[in-house]
PDB file of N, CA, C and O in Angstrom, chain B, residues numbered from 101:
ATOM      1  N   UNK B 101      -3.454 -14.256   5.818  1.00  0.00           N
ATOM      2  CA  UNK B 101      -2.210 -13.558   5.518  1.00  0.00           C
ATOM      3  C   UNK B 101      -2.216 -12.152   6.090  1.00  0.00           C
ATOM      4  O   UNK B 101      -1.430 -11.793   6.967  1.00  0.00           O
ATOM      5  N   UNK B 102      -3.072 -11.438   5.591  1.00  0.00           N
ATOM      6  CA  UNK B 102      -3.171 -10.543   6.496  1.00  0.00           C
ATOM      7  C   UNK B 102      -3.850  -9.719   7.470  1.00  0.00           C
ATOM      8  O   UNK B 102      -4.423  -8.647   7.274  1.00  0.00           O
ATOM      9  N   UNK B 103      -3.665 -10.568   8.884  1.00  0.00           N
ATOM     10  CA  UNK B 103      -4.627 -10.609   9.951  1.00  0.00           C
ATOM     11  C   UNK B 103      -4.161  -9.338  10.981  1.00  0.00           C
ATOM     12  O   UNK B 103      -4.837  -8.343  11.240  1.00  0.00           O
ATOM     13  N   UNK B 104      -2.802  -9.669  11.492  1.00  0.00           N
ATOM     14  CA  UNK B 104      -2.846  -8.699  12.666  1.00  0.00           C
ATOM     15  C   UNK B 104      -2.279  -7.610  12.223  1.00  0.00           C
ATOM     16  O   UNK B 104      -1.797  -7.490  11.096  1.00  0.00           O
ATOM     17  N   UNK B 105      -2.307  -6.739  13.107  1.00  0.00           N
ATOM     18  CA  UNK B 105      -1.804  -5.308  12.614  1.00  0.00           C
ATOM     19  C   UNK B 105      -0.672  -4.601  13.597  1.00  0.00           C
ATOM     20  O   UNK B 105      -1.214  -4.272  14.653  1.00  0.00           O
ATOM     21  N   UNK B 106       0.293  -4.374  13.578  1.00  0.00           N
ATOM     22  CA  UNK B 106       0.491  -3.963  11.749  1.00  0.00           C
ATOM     23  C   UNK B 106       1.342  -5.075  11.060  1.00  0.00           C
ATOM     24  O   UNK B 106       2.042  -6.003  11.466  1.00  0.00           O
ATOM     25  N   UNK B 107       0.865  -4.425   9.460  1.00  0.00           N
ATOM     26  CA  UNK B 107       1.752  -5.396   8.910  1.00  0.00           C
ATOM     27  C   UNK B 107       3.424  -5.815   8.970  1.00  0.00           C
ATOM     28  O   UNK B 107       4.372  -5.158   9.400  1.00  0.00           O
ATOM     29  N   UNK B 108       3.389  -6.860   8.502  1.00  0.00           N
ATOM     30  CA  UNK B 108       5.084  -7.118   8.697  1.00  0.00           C
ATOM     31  C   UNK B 108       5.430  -6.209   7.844  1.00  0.00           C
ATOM     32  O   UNK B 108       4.748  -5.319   7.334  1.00  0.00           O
ATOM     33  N   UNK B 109       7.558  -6.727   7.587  1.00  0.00           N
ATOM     34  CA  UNK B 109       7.914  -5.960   6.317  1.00  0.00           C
ATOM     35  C   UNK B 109       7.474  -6.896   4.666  1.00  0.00           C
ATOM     36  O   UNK B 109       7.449  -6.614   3.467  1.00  0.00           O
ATOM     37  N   UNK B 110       7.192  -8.079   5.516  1.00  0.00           N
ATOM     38  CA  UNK B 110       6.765  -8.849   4.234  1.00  0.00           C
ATOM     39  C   UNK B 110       5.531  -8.608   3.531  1.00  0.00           C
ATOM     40  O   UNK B 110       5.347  -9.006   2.381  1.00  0.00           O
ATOM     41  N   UNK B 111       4.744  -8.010   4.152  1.00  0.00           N
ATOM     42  CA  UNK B 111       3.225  -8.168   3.878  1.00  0.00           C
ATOM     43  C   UNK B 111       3.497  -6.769   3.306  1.00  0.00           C
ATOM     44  O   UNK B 111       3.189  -6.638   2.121  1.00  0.00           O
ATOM     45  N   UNK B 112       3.996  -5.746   3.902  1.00  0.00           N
ATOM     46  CA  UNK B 112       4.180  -4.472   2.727  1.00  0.00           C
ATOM     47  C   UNK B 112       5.003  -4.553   1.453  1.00  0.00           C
ATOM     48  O   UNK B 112       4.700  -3.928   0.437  1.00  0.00           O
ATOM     49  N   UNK B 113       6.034  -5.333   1.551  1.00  0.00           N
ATOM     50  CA  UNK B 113       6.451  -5.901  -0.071  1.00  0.00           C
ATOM     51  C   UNK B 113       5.932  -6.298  -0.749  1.00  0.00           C
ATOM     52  O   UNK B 113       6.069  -6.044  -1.946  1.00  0.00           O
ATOM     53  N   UNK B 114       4.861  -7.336  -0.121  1.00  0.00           N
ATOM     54  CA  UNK B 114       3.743  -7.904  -1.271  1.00  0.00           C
ATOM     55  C   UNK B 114       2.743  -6.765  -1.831  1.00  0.00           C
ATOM     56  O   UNK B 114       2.540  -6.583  -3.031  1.00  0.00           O
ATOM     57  N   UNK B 115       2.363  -6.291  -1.160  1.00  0.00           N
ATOM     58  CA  UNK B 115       1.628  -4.924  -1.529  1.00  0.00           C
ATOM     59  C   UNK B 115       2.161  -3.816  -2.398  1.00  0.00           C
ATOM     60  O   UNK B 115       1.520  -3.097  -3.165  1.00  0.00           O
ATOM     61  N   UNK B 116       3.485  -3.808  -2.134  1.00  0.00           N
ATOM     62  CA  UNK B 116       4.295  -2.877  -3.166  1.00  0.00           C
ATOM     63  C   UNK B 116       4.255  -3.415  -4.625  1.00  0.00           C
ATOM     64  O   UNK B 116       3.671  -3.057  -5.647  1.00  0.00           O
ATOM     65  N   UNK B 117       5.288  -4.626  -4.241  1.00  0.00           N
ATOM     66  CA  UNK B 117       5.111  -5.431  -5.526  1.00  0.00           C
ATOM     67  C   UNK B 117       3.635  -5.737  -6.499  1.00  0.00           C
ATOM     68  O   UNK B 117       3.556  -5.785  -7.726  1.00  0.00           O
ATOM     69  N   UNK B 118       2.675  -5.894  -5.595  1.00  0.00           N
ATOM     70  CA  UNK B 118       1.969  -5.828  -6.685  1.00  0.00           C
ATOM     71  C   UNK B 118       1.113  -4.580  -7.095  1.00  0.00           C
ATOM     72  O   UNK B 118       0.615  -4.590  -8.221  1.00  0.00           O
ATOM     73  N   UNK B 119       0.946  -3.722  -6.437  1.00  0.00           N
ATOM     74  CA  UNK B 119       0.394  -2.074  -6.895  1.00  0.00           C
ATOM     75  C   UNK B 119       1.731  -1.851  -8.131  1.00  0.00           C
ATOM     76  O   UNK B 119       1.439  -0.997  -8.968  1.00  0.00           O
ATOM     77  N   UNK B 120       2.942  -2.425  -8.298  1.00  0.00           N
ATOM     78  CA  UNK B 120       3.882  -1.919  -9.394  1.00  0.00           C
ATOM     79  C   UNK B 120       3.659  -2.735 -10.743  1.00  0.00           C
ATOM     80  O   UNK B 120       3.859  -2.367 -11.901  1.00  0.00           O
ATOM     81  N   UNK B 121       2.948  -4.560 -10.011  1.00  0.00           N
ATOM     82  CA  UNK B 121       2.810  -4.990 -10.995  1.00  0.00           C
ATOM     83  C   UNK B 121       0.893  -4.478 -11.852  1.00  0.00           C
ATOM     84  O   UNK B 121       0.660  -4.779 -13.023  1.00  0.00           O
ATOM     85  N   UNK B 122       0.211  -3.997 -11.282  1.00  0.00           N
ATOM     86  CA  UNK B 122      -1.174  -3.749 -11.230  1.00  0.00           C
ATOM     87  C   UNK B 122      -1.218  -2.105 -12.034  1.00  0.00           C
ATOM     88  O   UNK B 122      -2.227  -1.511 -12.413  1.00  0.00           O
ATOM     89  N   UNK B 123       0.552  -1.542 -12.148  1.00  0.00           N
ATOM     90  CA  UNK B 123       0.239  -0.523 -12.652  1.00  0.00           C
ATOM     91  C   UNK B 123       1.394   0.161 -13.953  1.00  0.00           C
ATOM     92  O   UNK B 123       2.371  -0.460 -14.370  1.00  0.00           O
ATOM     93  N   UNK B 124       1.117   1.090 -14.263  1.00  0.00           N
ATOM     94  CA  UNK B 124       1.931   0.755 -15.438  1.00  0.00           C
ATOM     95  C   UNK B 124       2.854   2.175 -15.432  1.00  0.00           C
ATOM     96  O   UNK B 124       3.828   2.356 -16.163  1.00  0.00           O
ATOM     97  N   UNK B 125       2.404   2.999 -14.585  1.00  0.00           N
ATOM     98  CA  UNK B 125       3.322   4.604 -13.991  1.00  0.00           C
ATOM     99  C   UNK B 125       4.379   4.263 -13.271  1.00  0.00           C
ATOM    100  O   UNK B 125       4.560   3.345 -12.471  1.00  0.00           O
ATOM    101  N   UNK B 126       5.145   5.234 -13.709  1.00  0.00           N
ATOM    102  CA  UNK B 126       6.426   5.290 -13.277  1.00  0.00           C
ATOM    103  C   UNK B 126       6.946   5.151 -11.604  1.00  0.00           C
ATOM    104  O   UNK B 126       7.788   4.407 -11.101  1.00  0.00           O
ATOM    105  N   UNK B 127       6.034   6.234 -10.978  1.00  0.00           N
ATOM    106  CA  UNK B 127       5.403   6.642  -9.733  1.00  0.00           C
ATOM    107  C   UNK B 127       4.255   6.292  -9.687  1.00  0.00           C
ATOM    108  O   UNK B 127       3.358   6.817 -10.345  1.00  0.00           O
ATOM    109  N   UNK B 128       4.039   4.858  -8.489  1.00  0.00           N
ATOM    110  CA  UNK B 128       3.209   4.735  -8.056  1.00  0.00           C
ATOM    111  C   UNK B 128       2.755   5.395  -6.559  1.00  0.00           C
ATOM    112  O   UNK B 128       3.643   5.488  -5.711  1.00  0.00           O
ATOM    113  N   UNK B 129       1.927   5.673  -6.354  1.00  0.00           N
ATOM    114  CA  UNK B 129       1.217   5.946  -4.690  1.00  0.00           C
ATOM    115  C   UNK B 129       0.012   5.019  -4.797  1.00  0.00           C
ATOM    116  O   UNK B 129      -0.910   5.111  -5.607  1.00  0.00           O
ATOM    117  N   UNK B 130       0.176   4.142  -3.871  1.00  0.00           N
ATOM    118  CA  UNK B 130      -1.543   3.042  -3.280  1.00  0.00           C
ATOM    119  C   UNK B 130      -1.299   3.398  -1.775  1.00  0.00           C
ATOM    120  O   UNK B 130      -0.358   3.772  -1.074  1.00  0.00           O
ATOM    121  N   UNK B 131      -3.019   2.999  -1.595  1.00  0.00           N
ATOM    122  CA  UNK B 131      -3.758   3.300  -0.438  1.00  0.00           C
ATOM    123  C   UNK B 131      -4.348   1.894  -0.335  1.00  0.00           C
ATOM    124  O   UNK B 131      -4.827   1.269  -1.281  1.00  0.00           O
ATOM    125  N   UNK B 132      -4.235   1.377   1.223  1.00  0.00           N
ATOM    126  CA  UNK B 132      -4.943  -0.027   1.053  1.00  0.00           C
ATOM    127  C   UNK B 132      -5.462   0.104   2.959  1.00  0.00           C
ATOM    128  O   UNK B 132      -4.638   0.438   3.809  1.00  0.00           O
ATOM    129  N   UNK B 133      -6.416  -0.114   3.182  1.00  0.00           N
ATOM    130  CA  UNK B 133      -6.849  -0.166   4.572  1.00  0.00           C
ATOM    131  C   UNK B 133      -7.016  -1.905   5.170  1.00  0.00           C
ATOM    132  O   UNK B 133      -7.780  -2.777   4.757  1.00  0.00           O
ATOM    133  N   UNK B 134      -6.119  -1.958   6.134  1.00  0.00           N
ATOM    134  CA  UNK B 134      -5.953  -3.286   6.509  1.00  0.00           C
ATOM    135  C   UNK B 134      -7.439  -4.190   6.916  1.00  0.00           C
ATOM    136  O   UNK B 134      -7.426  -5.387   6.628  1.00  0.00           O
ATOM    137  N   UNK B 135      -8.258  -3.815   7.345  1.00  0.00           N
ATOM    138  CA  UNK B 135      -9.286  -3.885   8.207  1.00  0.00           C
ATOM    139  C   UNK B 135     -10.136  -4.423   7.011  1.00  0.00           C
ATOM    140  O   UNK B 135     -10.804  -5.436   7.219  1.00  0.00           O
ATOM    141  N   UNK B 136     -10.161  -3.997   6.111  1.00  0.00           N
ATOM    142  CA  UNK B 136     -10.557  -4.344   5.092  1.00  0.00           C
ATOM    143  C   UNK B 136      -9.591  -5.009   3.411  1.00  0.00           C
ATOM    144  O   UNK B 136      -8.376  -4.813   3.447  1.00  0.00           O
ATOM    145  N   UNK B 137      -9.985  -5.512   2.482  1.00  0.00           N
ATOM    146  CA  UNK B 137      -9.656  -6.628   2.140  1.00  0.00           C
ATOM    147  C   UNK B 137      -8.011  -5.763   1.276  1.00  0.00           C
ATOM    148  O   UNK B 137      -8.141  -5.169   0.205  1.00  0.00           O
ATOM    149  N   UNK B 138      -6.648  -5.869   1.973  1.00  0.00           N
ATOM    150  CA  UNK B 138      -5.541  -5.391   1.650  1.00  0.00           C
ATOM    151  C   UNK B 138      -5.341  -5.398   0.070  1.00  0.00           C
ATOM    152  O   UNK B 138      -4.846  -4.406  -0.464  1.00  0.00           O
ATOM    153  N   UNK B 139      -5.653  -6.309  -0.550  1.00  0.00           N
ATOM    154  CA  UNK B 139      -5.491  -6.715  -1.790  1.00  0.00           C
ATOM    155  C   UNK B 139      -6.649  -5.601  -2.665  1.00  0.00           C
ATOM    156  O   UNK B 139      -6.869  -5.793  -3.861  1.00  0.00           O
ATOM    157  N   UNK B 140      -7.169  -4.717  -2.079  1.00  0.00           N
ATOM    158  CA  UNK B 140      -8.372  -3.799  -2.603  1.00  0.00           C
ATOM    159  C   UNK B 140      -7.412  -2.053  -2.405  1.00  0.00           C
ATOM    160  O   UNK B 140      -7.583  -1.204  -1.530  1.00  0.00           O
ATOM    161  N   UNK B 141      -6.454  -2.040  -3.563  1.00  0.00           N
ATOM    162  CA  UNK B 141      -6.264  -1.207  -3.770  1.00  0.00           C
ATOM    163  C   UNK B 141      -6.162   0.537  -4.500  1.00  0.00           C
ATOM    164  O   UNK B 141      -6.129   0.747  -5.713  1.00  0.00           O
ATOM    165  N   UNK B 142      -6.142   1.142  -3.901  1.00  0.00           N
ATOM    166  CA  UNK B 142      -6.994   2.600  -4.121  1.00  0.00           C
ATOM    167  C   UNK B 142      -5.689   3.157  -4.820  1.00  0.00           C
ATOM    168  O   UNK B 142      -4.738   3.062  -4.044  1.00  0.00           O
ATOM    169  N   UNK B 143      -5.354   3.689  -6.000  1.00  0.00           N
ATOM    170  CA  UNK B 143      -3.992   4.527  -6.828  1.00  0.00           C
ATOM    171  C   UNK B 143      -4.433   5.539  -6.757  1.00  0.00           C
ATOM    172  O   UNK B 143      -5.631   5.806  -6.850  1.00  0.00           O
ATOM    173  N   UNK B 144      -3.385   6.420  -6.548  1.00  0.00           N
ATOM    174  CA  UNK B 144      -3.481   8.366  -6.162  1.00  0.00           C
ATOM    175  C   UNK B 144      -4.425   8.558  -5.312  1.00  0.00           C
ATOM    176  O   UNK B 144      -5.380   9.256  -5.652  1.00  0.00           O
ATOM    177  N   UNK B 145      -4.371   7.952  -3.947  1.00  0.00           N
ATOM    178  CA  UNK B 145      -5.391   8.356  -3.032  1.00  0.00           C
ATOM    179  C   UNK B 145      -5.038   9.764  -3.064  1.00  0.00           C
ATOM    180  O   UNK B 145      -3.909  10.228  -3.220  1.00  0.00           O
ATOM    181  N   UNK B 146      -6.461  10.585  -2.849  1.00  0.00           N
ATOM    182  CA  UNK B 146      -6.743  12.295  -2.702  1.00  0.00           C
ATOM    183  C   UNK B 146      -7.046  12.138  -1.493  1.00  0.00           C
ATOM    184  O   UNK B 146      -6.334  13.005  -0.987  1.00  0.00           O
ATOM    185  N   UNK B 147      -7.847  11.430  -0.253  1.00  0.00           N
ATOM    186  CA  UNK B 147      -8.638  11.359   0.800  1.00  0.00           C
ATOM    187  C   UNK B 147      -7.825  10.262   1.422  1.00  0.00           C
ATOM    188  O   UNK B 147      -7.279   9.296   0.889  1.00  0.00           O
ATOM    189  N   UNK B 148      -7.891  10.751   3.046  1.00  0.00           N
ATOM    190  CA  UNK B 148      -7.504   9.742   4.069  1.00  0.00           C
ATOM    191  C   UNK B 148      -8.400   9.236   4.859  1.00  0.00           C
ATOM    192  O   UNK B 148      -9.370   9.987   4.751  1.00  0.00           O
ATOM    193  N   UNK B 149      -8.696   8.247   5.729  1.00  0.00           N
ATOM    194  CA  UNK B 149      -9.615   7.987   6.657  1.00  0.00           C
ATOM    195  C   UNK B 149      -8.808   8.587   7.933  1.00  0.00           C
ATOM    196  O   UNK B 149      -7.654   8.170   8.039  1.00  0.00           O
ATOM    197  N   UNK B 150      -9.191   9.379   8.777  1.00  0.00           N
ATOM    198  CA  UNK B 150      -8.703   9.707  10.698  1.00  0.00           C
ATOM    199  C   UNK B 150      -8.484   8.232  11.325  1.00  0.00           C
ATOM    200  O   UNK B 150      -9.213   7.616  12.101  1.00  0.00           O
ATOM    201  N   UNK B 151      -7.096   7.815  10.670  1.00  0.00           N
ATOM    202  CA  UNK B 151      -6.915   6.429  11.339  1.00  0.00           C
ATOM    203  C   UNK B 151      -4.978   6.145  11.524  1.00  0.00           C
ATOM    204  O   UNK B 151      -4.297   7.037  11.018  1.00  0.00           O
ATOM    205  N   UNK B 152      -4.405   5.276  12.032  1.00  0.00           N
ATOM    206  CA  UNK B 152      -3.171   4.886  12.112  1.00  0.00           C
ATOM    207  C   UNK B 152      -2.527   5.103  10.581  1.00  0.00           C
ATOM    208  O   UNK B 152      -3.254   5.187   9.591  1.00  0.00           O
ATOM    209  N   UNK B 153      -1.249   5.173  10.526  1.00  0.00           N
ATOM    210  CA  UNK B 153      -0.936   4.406   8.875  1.00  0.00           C
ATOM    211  C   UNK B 153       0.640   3.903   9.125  1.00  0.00           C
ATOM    212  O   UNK B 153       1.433   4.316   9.972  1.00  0.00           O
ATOM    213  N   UNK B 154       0.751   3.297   8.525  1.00  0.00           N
ATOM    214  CA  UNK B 154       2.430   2.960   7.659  1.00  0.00           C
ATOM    215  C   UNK B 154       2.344   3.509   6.762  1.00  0.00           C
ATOM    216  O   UNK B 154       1.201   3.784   6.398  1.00  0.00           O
ATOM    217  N   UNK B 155       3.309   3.885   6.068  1.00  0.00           N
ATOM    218  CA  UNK B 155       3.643   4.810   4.956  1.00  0.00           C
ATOM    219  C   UNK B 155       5.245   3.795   4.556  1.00  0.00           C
ATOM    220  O   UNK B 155       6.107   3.545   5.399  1.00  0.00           O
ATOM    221  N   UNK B 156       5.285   3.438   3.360  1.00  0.00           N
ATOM    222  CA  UNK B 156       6.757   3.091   3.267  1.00  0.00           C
ATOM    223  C   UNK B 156       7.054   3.223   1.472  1.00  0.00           C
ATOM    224  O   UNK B 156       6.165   3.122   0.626  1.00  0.00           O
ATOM    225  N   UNK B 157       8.485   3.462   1.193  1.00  0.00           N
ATOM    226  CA  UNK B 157       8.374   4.141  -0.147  1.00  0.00           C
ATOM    227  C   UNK B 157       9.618   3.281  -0.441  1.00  0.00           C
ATOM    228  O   UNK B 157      10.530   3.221   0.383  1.00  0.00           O
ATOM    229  N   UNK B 158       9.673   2.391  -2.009  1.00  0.00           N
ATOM    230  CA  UNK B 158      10.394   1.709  -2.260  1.00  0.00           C
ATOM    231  C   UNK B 158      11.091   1.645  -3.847  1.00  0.00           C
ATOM    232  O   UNK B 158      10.212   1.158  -4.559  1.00  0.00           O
ATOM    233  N   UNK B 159      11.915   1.845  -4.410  1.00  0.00           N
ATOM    234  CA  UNK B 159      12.188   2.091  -5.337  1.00  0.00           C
ATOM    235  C   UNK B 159      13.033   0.618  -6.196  1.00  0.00           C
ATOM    236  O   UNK B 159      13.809  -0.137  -5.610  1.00  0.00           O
ATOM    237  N   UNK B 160      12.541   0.459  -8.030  1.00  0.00           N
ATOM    238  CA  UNK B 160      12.583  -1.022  -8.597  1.00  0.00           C
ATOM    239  C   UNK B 160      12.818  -0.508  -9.860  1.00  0.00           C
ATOM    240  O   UNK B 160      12.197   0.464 -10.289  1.00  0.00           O
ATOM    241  N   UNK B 161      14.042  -1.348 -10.756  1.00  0.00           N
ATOM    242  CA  UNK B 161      14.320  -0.665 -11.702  1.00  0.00           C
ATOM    243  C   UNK B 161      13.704   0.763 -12.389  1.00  0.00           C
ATOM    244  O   UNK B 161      12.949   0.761 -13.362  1.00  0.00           O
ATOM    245  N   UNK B 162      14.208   2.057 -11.642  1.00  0.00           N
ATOM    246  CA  UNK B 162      14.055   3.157 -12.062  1.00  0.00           C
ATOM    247  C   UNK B 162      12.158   3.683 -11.522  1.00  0.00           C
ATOM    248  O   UNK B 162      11.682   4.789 -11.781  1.00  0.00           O
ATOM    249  N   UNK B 163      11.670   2.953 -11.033  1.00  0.00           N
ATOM    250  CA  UNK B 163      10.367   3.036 -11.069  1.00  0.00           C
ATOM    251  C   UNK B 163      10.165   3.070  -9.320  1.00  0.00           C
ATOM    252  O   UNK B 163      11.075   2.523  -8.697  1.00  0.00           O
ATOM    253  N   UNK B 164       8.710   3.850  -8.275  1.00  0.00           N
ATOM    254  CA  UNK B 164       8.658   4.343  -7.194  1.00  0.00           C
ATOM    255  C   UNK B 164       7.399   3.528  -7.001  1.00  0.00           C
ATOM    256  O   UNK B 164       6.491   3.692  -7.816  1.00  0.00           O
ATOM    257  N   UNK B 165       7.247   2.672  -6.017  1.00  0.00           N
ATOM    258  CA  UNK B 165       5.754   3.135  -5.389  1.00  0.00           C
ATOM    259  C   UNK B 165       5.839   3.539  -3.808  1.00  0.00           C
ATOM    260  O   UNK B 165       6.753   3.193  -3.059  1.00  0.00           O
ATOM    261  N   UNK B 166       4.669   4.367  -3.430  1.00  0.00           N
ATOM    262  CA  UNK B 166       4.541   4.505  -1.851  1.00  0.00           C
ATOM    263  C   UNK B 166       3.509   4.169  -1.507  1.00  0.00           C
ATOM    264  O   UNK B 166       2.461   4.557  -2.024  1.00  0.00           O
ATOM    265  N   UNK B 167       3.599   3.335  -0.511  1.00  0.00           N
ATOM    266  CA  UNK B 167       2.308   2.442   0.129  1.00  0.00           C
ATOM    267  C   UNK B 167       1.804   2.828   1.003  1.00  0.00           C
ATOM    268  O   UNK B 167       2.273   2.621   2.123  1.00  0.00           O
ATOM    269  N   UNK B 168       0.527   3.617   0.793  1.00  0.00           N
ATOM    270  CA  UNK B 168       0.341   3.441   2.671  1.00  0.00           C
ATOM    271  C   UNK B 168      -0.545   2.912   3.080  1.00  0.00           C
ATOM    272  O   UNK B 168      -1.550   2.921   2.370  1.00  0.00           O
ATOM    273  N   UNK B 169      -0.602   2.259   4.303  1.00  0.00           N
ATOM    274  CA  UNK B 169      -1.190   1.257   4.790  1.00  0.00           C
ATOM    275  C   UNK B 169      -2.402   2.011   6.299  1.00  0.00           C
ATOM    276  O   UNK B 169      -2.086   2.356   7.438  1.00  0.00           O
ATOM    277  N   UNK B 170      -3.302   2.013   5.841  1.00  0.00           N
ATOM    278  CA  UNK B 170      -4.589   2.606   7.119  1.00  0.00           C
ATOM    279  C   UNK B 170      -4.550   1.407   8.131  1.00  0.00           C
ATOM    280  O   UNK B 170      -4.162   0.348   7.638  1.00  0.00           O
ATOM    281  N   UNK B 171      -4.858   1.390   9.351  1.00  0.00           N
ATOM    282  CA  UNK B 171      -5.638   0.378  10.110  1.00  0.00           C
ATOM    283  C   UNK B 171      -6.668  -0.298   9.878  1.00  0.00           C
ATOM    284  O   UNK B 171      -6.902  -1.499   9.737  1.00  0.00           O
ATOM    285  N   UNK B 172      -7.624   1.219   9.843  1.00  0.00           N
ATOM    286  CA  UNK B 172      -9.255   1.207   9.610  1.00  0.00           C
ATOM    287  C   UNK B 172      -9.625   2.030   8.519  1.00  0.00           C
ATOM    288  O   UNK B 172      -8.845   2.932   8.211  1.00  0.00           O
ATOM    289  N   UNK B 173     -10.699   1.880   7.862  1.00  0.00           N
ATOM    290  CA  UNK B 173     -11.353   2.615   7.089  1.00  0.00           C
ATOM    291  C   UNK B 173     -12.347   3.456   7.585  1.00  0.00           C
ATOM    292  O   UNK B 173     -12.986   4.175   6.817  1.00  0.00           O
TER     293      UNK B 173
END
């Protein structure tokens, strides 16, 4: 599912959707590095890796997450 890079828009919905279902804040922010296992997600990343990203920000009954998506770790 998720092999090449970058991700689709589908493969970042799934990722949204579930960092919103995985969390219970209003405002979410996840960090997930493709290269490694997507589904291994990091909440309130402080630190970036020097790599590509997607960044995409989506809003669900009253509630935020922003995803961003590394290449590499």
């Amino acid at each position: 599912m998720f092999e090449a890079w970058p991700p689709t828009n589908d493969q970042i919905l799934t990722i949204a959707s579930s960092a919103l279902n995985k969390s219970q804040n209003k405002d979410v922010k996840v960090l997930v590095y493709w290269e490694n296992d997507p589904n291994l997600m990091i909440f309130d990343p402080i630190m970036f890796a020097n790599t590509e990203y997607i960044r995409k920000k989506y809003t669900h009954n009253e509630r935020s997450v922003e995803v961003s998506i590394g290449k590499i770790d």
